[in-house]
C-alpha positions in Angstrom: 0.0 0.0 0.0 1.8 3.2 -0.8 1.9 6.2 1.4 0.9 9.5 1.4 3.5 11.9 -0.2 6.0 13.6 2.5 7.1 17.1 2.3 10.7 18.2 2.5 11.0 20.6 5.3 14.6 21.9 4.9 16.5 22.7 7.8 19.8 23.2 6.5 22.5 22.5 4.3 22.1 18.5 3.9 19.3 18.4 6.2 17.0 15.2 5.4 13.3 14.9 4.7 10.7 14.5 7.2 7.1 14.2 6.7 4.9 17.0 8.1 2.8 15.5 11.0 -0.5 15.1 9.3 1.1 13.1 7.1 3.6 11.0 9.4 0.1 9.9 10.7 -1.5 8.5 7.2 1.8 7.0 6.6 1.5 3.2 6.2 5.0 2.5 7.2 5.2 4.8 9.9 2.2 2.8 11.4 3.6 -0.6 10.5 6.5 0.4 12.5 4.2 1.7 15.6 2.8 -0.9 17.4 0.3 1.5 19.0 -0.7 3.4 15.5 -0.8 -0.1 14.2 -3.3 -1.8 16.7 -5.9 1.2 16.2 -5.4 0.0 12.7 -6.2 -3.8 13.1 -8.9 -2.7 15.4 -10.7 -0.1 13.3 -10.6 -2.4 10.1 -12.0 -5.3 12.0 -15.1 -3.0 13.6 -15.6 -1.8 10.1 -15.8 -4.6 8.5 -18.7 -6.2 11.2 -20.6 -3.0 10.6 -19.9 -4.1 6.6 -21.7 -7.3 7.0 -25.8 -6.2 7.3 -25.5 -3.5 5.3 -23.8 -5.3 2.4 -26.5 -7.9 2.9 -29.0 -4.8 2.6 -27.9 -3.2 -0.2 -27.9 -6.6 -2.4 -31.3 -7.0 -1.0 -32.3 -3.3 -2.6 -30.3 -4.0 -5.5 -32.2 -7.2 -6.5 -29.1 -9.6 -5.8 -28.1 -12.2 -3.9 -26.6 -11.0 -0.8 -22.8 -12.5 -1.8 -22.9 -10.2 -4.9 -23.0 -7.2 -2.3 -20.3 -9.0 0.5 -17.9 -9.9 -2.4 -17.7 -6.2 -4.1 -17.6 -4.4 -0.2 -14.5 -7.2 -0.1 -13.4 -6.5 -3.5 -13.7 -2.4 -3.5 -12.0 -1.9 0.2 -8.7 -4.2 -0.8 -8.4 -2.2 -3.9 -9.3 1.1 -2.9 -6.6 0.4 -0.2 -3.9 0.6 -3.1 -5.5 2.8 -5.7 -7.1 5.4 -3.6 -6.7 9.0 -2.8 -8.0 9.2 0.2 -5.9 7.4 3.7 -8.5 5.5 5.6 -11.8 6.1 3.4 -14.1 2.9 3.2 -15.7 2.1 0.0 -18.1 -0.7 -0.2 -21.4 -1.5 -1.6 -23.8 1.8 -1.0 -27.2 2.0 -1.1 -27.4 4.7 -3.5 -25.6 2.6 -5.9 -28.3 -0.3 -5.9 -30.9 2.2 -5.9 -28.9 3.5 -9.2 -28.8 -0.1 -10.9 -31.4 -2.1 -9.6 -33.8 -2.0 -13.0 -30.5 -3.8 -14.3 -30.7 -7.0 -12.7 -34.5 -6.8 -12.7 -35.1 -6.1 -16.1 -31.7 -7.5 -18.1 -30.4 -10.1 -15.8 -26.9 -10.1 -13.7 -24.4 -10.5 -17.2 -25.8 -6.8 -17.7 -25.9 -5.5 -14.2 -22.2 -6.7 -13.7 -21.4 -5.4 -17.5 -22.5 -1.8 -15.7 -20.8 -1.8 -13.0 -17.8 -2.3 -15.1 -18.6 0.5 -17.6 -18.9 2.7 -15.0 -15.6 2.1 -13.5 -14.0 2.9 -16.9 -16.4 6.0 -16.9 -14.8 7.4 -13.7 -11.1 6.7 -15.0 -12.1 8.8 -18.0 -14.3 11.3 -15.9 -11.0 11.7 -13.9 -8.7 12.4 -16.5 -11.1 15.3 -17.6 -10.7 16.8 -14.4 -14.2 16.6 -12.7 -12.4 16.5 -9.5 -11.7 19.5 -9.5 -14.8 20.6 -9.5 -15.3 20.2 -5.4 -14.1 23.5 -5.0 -17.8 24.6 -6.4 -19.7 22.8 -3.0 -20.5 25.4 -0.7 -19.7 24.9 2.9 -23.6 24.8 3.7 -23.7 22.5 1.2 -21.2 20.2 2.9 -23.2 21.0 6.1 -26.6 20.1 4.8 -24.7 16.9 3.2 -23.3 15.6 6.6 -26.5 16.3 8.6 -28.4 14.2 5.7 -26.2 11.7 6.0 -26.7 11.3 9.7 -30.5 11.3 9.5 -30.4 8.7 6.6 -28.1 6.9 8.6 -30.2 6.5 11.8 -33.9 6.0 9.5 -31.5 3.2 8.3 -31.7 1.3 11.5 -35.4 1.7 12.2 -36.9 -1.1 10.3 -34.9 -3.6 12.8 -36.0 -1.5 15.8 -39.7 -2.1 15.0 -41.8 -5.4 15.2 -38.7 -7.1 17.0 -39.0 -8.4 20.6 -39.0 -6.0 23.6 -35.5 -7.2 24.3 -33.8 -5.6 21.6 -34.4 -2.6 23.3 -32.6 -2.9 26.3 -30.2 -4.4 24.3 -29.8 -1.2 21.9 -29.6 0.9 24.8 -27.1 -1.2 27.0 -25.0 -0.8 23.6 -25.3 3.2 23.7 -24.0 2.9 26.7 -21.0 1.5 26.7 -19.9 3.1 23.2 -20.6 6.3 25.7 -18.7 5.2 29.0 -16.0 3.0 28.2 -13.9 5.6 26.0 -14.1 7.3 29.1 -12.1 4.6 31.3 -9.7 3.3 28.8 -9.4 3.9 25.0 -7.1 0.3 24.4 -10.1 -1.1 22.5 -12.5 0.2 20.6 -15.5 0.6 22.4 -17.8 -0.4 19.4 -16.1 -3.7 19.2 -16.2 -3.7 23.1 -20.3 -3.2 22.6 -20.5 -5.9 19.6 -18.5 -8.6 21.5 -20.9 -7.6 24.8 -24.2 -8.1 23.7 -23.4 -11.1 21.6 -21.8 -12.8 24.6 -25.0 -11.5 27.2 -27.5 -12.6 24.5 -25.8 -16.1 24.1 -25.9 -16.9 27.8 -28.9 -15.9 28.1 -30.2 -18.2 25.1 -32.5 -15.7 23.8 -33.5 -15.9 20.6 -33.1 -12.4 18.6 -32.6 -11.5 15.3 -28.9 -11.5 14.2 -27.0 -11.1 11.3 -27.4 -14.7 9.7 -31.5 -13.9 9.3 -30.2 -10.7 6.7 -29.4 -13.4 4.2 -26.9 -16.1 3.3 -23.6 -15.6 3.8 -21.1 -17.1 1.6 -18.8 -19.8 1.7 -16.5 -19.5 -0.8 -14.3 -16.7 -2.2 -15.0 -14.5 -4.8 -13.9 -15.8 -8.8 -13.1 -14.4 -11.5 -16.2 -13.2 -13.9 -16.6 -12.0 -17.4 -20.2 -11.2 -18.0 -21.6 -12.7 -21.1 -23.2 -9.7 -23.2 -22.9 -9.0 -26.7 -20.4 -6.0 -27.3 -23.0 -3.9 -29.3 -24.2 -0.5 -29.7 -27.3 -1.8 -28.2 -25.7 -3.3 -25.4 -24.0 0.1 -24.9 -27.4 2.0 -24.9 -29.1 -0.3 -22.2 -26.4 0.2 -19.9 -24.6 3.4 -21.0 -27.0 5.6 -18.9 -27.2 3.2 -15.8 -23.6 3.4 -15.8 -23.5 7.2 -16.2 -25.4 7.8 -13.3 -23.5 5.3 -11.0 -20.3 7.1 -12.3 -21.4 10.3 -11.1 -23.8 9.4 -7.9 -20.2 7.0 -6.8 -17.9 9.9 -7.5 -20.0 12.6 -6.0 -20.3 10.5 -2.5 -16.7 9.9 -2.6 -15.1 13.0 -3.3 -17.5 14.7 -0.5 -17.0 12.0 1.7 -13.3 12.5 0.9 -13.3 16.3 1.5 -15.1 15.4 5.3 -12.6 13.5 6.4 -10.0 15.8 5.2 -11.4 18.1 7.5 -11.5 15.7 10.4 -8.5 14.7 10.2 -6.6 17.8 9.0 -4.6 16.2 5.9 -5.4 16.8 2.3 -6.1 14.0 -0.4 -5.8 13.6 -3.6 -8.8 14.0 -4.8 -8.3 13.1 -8.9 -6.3 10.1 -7.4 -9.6 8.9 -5.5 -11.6 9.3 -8.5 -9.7 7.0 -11.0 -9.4 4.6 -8.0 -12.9 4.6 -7.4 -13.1 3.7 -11.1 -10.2 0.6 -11.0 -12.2 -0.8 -7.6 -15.7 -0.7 -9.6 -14.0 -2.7 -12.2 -12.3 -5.3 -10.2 -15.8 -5.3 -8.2 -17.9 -6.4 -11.7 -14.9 -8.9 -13.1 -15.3 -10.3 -9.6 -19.0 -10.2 -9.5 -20.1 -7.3 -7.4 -22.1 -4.7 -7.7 -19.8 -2.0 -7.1 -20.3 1.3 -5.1 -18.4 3.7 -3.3 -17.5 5.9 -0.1 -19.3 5.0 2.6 -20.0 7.8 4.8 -20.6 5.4 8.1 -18.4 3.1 7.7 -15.9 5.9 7.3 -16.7 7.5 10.4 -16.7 4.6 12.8 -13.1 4.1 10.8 -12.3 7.6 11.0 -13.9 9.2 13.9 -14.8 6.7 16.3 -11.8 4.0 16.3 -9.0 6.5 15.3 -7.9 4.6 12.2 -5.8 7.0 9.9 -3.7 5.1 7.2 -4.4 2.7 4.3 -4.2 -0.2 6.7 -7.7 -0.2 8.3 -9.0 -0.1 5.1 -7.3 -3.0 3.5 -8.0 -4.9 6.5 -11.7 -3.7 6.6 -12.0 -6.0 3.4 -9.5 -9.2 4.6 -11.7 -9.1 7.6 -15.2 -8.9 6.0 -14.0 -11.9 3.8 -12.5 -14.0 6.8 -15.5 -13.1 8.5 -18.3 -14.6 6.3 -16.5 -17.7 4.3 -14.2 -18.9 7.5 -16.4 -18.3 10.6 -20.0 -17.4 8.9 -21.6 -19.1 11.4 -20.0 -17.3 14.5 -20.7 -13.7 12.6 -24.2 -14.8 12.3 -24.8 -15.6 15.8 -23.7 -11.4 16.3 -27.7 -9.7 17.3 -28.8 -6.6 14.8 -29.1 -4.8 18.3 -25.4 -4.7 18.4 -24.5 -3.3 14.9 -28.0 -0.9 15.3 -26.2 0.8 18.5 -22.7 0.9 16.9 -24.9 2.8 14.2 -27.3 5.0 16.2 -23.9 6.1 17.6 -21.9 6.9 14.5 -25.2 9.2 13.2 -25.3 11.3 16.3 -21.6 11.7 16.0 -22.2 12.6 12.5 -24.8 14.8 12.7 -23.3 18.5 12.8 -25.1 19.8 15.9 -23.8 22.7 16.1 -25.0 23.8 12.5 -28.6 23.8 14.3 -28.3 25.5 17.6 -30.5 28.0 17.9 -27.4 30.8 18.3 -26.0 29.6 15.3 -29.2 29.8 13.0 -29.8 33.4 14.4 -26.7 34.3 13.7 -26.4 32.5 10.1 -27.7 34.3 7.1 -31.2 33.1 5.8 -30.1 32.4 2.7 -27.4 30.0 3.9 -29.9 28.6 6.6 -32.3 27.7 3.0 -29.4 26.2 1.3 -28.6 23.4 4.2 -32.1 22.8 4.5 -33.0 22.4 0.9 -30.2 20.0 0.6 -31.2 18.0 4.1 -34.6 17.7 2.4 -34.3 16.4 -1.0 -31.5 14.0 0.3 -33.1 12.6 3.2 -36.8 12.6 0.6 -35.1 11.0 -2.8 -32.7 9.0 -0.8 -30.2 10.1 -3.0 -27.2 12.2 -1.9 -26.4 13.2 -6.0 -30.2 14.6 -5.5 -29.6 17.0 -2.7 -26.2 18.1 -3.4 -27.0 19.2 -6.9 -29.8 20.6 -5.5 -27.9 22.4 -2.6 -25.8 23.9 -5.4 -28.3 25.4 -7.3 -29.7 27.3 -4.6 -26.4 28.1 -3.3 -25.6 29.8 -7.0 -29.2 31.4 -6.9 -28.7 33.2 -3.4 -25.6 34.5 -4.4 -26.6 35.7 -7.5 -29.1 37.8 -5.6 -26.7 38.9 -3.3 -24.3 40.3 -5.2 -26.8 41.8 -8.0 -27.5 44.7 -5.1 -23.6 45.2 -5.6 -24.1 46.7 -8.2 -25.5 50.2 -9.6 -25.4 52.7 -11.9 -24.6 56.4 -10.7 -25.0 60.0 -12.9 -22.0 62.1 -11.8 -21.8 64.7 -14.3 -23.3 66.9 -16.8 -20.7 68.9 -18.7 -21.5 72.2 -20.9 -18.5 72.0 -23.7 -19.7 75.3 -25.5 -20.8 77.4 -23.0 -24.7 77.8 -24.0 -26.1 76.5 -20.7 -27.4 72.9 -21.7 -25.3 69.5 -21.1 -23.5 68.4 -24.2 -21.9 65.2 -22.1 -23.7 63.2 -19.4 -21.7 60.7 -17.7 -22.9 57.2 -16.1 -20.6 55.6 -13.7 -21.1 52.0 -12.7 -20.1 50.2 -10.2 -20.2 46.5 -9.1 -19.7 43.1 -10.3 -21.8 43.2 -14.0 -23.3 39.2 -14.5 -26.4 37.8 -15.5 -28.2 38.7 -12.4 -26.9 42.5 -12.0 -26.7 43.2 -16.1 -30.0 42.6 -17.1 -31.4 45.3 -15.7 -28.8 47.4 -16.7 -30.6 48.8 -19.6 -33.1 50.6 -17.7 -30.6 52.3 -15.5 -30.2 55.4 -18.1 -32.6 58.4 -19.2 -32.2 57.9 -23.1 -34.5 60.8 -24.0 -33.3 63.7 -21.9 -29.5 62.8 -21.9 -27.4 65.0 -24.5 -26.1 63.8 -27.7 -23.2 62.6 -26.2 -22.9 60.2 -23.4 -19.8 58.5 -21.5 -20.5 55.3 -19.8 -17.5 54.8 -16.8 -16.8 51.3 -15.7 -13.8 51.6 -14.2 -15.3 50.4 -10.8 -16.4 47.3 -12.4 -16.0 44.1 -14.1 -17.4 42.5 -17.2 -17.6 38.8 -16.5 -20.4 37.4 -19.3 -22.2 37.4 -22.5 -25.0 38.8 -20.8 -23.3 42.1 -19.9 -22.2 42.7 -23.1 -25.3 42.1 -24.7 -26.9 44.6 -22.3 -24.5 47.4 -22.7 -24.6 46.4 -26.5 -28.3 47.3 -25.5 -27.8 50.5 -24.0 -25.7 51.5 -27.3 -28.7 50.6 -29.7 -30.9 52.8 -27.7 -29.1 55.6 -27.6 -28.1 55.4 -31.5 -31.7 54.8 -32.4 -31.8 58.5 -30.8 -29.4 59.9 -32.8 -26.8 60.0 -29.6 -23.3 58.5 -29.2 -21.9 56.0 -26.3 -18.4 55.8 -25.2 -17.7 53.0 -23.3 -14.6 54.0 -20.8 -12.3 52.7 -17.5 -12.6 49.1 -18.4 -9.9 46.9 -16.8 -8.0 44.6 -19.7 -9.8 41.4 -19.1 -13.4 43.1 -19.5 -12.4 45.0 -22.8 -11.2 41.8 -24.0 -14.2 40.2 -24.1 -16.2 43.3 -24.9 -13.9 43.5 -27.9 -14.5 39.7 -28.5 -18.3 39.8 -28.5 -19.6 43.3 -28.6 -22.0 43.2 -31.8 -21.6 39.6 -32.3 -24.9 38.1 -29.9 -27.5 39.4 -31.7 -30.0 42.2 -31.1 -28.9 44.2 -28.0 -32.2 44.7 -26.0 
């Protein structure tokens, strides 16, 4: 597994290179060679991949598979992702909003064309990510972000609902005895993680006490034998491509858009940076290896990264790779040991990781007060339509959109257009030059009314137009001062356009009676 790059930090003549802390600490050799870096590792892989088990099961369930398809790509994507990834301790696995993407697949075409789309869209993100769309992250609005996490954390926790409800009255306790610990033991000792503490707890209370609850083994059948090599058998046609060409789209883009935010969370949490085209093309080689081993692909999982991340401390490549070796040792050597493990376990280790999730302070009533209302609307409007749709893709876009909309608005009371002088050239008492001085950001959203800012009739023959205080930045702009122009010529006056900076006479130069009508 390689590590994360170090930075020279020079210190001299000859000095040598150290890595910068942040760094030391996502270092897979630097925690190979610390036993104590190294057991949060171990650790945080193996409560990672017990968490992995249900919710792989799950997801097949959604997807219309058998549950082995959905353990066999969570195996396949967290060893790969392990090498190829961007991202230091990130889990990707089988995602719920990944069946939800391909489930008319295997309903409607069979599994030879579901797995033939899972593979497509890994080669879709390798090609998305050599055109850069990485980059675009730097577009998501913090409140964006905000609204995506707290999402996240509600979808989480309605997650674990269905197995709170019709289940005997000793689940309860069970769920709460859970809570409990994962609260108080960090508190007394951090040596083990306390959601592995929990897990092991319960299974061992329930056992001796031979009650009969549900547990993993009723989610499905595990398997019991390892994953093999599979090419699926569909024609290579233009047909084929247009039955799974927009399936495979949408998974590329829903599984990069997860990843790269869930990516850009734990950068903050952990205060490192990741290399975000890297994750991208990674995401696409673990998708591939997921449908030539027959999985059903997916992507960054958001809990499963936190109980990693946040809750057991894991930090390197290690937990990850070992999230997957343990997953697979888990259900084909001692399946029926994992299946004895109760739901109430895994739904408390859960219930937890959505309350640490959830960004409280983003909804205290101080923090709302203080918060403007636009930004308020924008994290809502992205908690609803994720937490409504189900789909994370959904409510970012979304998010975004209102995000660009409330700045727009914002900024168009920026800008405004000023008379500051009337001058009388020869001397006879009327104006012979009027001049308009605008100021401001000129866009879309603040040009379009900028035709109506000036008093055609009773300005003089001549008028100067003074945008030395701002800045042409679209076609729209031009078009509207190419607007203002025609009015004034229809008039029998003349428009000087003055002050602009060298990038906004550029591109007046460049389109200025080339769009058309101006009006």
């Amino acid at each position: 597994m390689p590590d994360a790059p170090v930075t020279t930090v020079p210190t001299g003549p000859g000095a040598s290179t150290v890595p910068e802390a942040g760094e030391r600490e996502t270092s897979t050799r630097a925690a190979l060679r610390n036993p104590r870096r190294l057991r949060i590792e171990v650790l945080g892989g193996l409560v990672v991949a017990l968490a992995l088990i249900p919710e792989a099961i799950s997801f097949s369930i959604i997807a219309g598979v058998d549950p082995r398809v959905g353990l066999f790509s969570s195996f396949v994507m967290a060893v790969t992702i392990a090498f190829v990834g961007g991202r230091p301790a990130m889990i990707t696995a089988a995602t719920g909003a990944i069946a939800l993407v391909i489930a008319p697949v295997a309903r409607e075409y069979g599994m030879d064309y579901f797995l033939a789309t899972v593979i497509l869209a890994g080669v879709l993100q390798i090609v998305l990510s050599l055109l850069g769309v990485a980059k675009l992250m730097r577009f998501i609005p913090r409140m964006v972000m905000v609204g995506f996490v707290n999402a996240l954390a509600i979808l989480i926790f309605m997650a674990q609902l269905p197995y709170l409800v019709g289940v005997p009255w000793l689940v309860y306790p069970m769920v709460a005895a859970g809570i409990l610990i994962m609260v108080g033991l960090p508190r007394l000792t951090t040596v083990l993680p306390a959601p592995l503490v929990a897990i092991a707890a319960i299974t061992a209370v329930v056992w001796v006490g031979g009650w009969r609850l549900p547990d993993v083994s009723d989610q499905g059948e595990l398997p019991q034998s390892l994953p093999q090599l599979f090419l699926p058998d569909v024609p290579l046609t233009l047909e084929t491509l247009q039955v799974i060409g927009p399936f495979a789209l949408a998974m590329a883009l829903v599984g990069i858009l997860e990843s790269l935010m869930t990516a850009k969370l734990v950068d903050g949490i952990t205060d490192t940076h990741s290399d975000k085209t890297r994750e991208t093309w990674g995401q696409g080689v673990a998708n591939m290896a997921s449908g030539f081993f027959g999985g059903m692909g997916g992507c960054a999982m958001i809990g499963q990264t936190m109980i990693n991340v946040k809750v057991s401390g894991a930090r390197t490549r290690i937990s990850t790779f070992l999230a997957g070796v343990f997953l697979l040792v888990l259900v084909v050597g001692a399946g029926p040991l994992v299946g004895m493990i109760p739901m109430a376990a895994l739904v408390a280790v859960m219930i937890m990781v959505s309350v640490a999730t959830f960004d409280w302070h983003s909804v205290r009533p101080a923090t709302l007060r203080r918060m403007p209302r636009g930004e308020t609307v924008v994290m809502a409007l992205t908690v609803i339509v994720t937490v409504t749709t189900h789909n994370l893709a959904y409510g970012v876009i979304v998010g975004v959109m209102a995000a660009m909309i409330a700045f727009a608005r914002r900024v168009a009371h920026f800008a405004y257009v000023e008379r500051i002088t009337e001058t009388d050239v020869d001397g006879d008492g009327e104006p012979d030059v009027r001049v308009y001085k605008v100021t401001g950001e000129l866009f879309f959203a603040t040009s379009n009314d900028l035709v109506y800012q000036f008093d055609y009739s009773a300005d003089p023959e001549r008028v100067v137009i003074d945008l030395s205080d701002s800045h042409i930045w679209d076609a729209s702009t031009v078009a509207a001062l190419d607007g203002v122009r025609a009015k004034y010529e229809r008039l029998g006056k003349t428009v000087e356009i003055v002050g602009l900076n060298q990038a906004s006479a550029d591109r007046h130069e460049l389109l200025s009676g080339r769009l058309g009508e101006g009006h």
